[in-house]
Each structure stands twice: as C-alpha cells, then as structure tokens.
N, C-alpha and C positions, 0 to 999 in steps of 0.2 A: 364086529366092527361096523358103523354107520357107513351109509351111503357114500358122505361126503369125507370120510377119513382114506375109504378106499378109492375114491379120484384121486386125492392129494397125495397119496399113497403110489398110487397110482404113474402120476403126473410127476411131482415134485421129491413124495421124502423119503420112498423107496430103490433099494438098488436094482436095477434090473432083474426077473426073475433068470436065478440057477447062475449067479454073478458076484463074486466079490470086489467089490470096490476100494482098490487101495485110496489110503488118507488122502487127503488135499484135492482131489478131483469134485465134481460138481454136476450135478441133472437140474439144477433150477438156476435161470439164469433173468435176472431182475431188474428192469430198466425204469429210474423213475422221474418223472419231473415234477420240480417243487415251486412254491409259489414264485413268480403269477403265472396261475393254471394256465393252460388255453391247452383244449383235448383238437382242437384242430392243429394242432402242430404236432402233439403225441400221434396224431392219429398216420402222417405221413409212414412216422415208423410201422403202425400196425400194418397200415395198406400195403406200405413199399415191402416189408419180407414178404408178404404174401405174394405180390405181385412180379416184384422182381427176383425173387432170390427162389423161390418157390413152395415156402416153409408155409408150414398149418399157421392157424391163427394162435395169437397166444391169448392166456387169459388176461383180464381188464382188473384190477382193483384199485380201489381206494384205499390209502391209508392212513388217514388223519392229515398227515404233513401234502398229500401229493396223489399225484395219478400213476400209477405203475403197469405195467405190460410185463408180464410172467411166461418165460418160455421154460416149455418143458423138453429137455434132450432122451432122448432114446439109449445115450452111450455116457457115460459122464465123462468129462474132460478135466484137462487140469483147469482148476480155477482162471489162474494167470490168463490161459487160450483163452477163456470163455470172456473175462473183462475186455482181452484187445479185440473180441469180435465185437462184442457189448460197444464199444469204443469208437470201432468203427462203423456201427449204425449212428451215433451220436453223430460222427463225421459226416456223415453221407445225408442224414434228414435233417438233423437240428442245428444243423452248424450256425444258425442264424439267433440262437440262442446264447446267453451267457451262463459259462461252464457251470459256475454254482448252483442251475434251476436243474440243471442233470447229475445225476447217482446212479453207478453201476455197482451192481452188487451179484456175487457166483457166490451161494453158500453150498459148501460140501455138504455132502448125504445124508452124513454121520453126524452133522453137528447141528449145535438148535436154528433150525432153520424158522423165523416168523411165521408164525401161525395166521391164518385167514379163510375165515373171519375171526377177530379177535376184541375183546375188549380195549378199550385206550383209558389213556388217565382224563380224566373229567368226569361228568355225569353224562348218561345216555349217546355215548359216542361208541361206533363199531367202524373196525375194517372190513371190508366184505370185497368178495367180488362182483362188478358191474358190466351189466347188457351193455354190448359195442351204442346201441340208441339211446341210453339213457345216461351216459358219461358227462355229456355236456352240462346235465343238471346242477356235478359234483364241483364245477369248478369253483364256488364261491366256500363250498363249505365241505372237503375232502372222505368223508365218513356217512353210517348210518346212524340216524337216533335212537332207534330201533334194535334190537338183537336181529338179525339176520336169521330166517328160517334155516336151517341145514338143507331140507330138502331143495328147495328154494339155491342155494347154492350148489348142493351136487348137480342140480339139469344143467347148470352153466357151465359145469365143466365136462359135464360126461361128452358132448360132440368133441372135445378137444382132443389130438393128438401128441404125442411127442416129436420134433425133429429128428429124423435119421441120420445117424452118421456120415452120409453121402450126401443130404441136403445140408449138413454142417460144415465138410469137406468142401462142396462147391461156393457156398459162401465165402469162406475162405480165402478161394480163389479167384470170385471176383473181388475182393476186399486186395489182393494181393494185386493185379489186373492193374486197379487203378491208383495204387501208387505208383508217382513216378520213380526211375530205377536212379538210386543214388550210392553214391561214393561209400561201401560199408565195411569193416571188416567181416569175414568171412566165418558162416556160426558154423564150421567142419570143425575145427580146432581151436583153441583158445589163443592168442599175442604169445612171440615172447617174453616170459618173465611171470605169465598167469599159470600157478602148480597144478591148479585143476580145471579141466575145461569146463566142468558141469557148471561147475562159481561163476565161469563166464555167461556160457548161456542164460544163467538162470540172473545174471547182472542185465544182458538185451532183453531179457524178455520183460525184467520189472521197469525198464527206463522208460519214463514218458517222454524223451527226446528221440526215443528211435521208433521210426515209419512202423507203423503197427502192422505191415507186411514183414517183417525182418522179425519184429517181438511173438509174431505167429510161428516165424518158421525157427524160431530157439524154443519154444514148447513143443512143438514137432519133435524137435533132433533131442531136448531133453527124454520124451517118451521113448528115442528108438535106443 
C-alpha cells in the first residue's frame, strides 16, 4: 500500500482498527463551497473548529467544482448526525452565504467514497489536496493541471488527525447550547397514532424545518 493510500485509509476510507462499522454510518465528513469561491469565507469554518470547538484541522482540497474541508472522525457516526453537524457549521460561519454555494456530504465507510486526488473530465484537470497558504490561488480555477505527486499529498495529510468522539460530542453541544429552546414534540416516544417510534425519529432527524439541536438528539435516541 502507498504512502498516501495509507493516510486516506487512515483518515477517511477505513473503519477503525479491531471495529466493525454497521451500514449507514460515516468517518468522512465533507463540507464544500461552490462557485463564487472566496477561501476567506471557507476559511472562517476552518479557523473556527479549530478555534472554538477544539477540533484538529481538517484537510483543504480542491475539486473541480469548489473548495472543500474534509474531516476525518475517530468514531463513525450515523451519516444523518454527521450532516446536522456539517449543518450547523454552515449556520454558525457561512450564514452569510447563499445555501446553493454550500454542500454537505457524510459518505459511509463502506461505500465509494471520492477519491483525492483524482482525475476530472476534461484535459489536464486534478482534484488534489491543498496547503491552508496556497488555497487562495484556487479560487478562479478549482483543480490541478498537473497529476498530483502522491508523495506530495501523503505530507499534507500525515500531520492530520481525526476528531475524537468527545471533541464530536462537545460540538454537539454547543451546536445544541445555541439553539433557542422551542415548542417540540418529545423524541422519548413517537405522537399518537405513529406504529413505530424509530419512523418518527428517523422523520426529526431527516426534516430541515427542525432546529438541528432536536434533529441531533433523534440520531442520539435512534443509536440507543
């Protein structure tokens, strides 16, 4: 196995060592903004986990379309969790953006998760991962012309860590913290007239009209 197979392996498309990962859960978790670039607004995001929430850095790529920031988790979560976190960094740094320039994307472990660096369609066009200093460069033209050294790629990601469980967990909660507390049904039990509670939960957790505090804690109560 190459250098840089065993980061991504590492990081992204392996399950924890000595771990089985049930279906539908998630260790890459993918935030991108699409044209019009501007890496000083992406960048808030990268600062701010760092800063405030207390998370490793994630890694930087370019993907043809956009800029993206790649977190890698320690624990997988369910996909669903991992979007209303994704979700509410959208909320909390880019809010000042319009929704279509952001894409959240949790691809499970097990499935083809996008490759990077990777070829694109056209001539002499790559994905690759990019230095936090040299991102600003990509904003007019999202990709490399060039194949991408592997080496070259594995150094970019080998200082990287994954988020802990506990640094995912506190997130969470101040993600929860700063919603206001609103008028919700109760995710212990389903309404009368709902045959199965899980239907319900797993109906708050997909709804983009419920506080992404309330859609966290029905992916909770669905894992227990």
């Amino acid at each position: 196995m190459s250098r840089l197979s065993s980061e991504l392996e590492r990081l992204y498309l392996g399950p924890p060592p000595a771990h089985a990962v049930p279906a539908g859960r998630t260790r890459a978790l993918i935030l991108e903004l699409r044209r019009p670039l501007d890496w000083s607004a992406l960048s808030r995001v990268y600062h701010g986990v760092q800063a405030e929430l207390g998370w490793p850095a994630p890694a930087i790529a370019v993907s043809g379309e956009g800029l993206q920031l790649w977190f890698s988790l320690r624990e997988p979560v369910v996909r669903e969790q991992g979007l209303a976190l994704l979700g509410a960094f959208e909320e909390r740094w880019l809010a000042a953006l319009a929704r279509r320039q952001v894409d959240a994307k949790a691809y499970p472990w097990d499935d083809a998760t996008p490759r990077v660096p990777a070829a694109l369609p056209g001539d002499d066009r790559w994905s690759a991962f990019v230095a936090p200093d040299l991102v600003a460069m990509f904003e007019d033209a999202p990709w490399l012309d060039v194949e991408p050294n592997e080496e070259g790629q594995a150094a970019l990601l080998r200082p990287l860590r994954s988020v802990t469980p506990e640094e995912f967990a506190g997130a969470e909660r101040q993600v929860a913290e700063a919603v206001p507390a609103v008028a919700s049904p109760t995710l212990a039990a389903a309404p009368p007239g709902t045959a199965d509670p899980r239907e319900f939960l797993a109906s708050v957790m997909n709804d983009p009209s419920v506080p992404l505090a309330l859609r966290i804690e029905a992916a909770k109560a669905l894992l227990s």
